[in-house]
C-alpha positions in Angstrom: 0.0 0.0 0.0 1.5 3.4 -0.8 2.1 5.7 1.8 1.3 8.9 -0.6 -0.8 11.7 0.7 -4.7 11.2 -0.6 -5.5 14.2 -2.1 -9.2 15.2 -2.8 -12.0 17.5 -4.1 -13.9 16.9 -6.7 -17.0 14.6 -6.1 -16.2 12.6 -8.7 -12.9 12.2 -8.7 -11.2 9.7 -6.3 -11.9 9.7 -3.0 -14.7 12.4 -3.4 -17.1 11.1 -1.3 -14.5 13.0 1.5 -16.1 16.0 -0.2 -18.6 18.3 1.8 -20.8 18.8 -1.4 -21.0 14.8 -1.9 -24.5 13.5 -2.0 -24.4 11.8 1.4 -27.4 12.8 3.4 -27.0 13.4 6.9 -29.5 13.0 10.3 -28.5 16.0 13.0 -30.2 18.2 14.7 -33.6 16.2 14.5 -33.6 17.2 10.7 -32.3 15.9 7.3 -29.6 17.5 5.1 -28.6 16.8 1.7 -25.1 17.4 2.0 -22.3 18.1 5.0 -22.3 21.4 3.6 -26.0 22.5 3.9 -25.4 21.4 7.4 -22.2 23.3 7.9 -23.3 26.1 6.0 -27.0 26.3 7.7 -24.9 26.2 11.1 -23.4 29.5 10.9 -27.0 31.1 11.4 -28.5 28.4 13.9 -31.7 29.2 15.1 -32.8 31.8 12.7 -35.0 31.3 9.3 -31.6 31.1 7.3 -30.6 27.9 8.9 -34.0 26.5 7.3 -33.3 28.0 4.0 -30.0 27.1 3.1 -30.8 23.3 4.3 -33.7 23.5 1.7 -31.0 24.7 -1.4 -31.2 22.8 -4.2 -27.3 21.9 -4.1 -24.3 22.1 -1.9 -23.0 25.0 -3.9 -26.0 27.0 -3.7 -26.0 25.7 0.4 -22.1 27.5 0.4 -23.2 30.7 -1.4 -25.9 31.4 1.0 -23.8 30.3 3.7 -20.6 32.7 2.8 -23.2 35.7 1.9 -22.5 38.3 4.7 -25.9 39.7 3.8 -27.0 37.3 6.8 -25.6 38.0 10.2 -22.9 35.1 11.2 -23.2 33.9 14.5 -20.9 35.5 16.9 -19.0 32.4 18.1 -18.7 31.3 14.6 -15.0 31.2 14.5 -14.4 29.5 17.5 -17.3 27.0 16.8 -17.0 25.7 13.1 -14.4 23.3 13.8 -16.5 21.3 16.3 -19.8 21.9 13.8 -17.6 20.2 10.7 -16.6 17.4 13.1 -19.7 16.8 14.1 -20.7 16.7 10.5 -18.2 14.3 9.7 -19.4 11.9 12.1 -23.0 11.9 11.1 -21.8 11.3 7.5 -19.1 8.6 8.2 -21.4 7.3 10.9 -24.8 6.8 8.9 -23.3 5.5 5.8 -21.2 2.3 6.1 -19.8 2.7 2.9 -18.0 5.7 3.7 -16.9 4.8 6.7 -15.0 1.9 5.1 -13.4 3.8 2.3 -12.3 6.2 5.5 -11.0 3.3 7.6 -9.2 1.3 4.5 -7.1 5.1 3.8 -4.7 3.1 6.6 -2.2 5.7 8.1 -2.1 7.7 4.8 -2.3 11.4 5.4 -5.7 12.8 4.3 -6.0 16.2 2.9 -8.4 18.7 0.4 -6.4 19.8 -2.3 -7.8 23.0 -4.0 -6.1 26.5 -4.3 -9.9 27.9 -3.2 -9.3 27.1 0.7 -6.0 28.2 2.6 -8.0 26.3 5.8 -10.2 23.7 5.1 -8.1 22.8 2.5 -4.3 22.9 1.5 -4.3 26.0 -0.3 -3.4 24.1 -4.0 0.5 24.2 -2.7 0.8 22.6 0.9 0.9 25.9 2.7 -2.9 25.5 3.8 -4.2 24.7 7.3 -5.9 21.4 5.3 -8.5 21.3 9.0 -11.0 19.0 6.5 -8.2 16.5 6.3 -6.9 16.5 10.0 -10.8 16.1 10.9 -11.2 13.2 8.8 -8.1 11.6 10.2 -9.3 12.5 13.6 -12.3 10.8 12.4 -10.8 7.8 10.9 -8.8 7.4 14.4 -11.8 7.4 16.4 -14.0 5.0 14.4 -10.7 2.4 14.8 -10.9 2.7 18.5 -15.3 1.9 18.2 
């Protein structure tokens, strides 16, 4: 097995089901959402009618305009709370689908990261020089479900 980095980002590329925008519906919050991302995107206004609306976008890209709009007010402990709202997102998706989680657990020891020059912290920034969080979650993630 190689020991190379997996790199991903597009849904249909490999390993794109590690995407937030792949078509994994998720359970949380006593609701259903279409993708990670309507769920991440809908938490930055929790509680308020946008949460509602951006969980009922037609796609994950619409869910992440909506969500990055600073026409709506962001929560105030946004920045200090998104971190624990994409992990908890991770483990609804990983969790409810068994075939994800066993793509996640055969990745063995390899490092894990989102590869796009569009995100300098969710992602790796396209050169390495990102904060790649999506990735250290999911191997977070991947070390958790090993333990049960």
């Amino acid at each position: 097995m190689s020991d190379d980095p997996i790199l991903f980002y597009g849904v249909n590329e490999p390993f794109g089901a590690f995407s937030n925008f792949a078509p994994y519906p998720i359970r949380l919050k006593d609701r259903v959402w279409p993708t990670t991302e309507h769920y991440f995107q809908a938490q930055k206004f929790a509680g308020t009618s946008h949460e509602k609306e951006i969980r009922q976008a037609s796609s994950p890209m619409i869910a992440a305009r909506m969500g990055r709009s600073r026409k709506r007010p962001l929560r105030r402990d946004w920045e200090s709370a998104k971190d624990g709202i994409m992990l908890d997102a991770l483990r609804a998706k990983f969790g409810q689908h068994e075939d994800l989680k066993r793509i996640l657990l055969d990745t063995g020891e390899r490092s894990l990261g989102e590869h796009t020059p569009r995100d300098r912290y969710w992602a790796d920034g396209g050169d390495g020089s990102g904060r790649n969080r999506l990735g250290e979650l999911l191997m977070r993630l991947r070390s958790e479900l090993r333990r049960g």
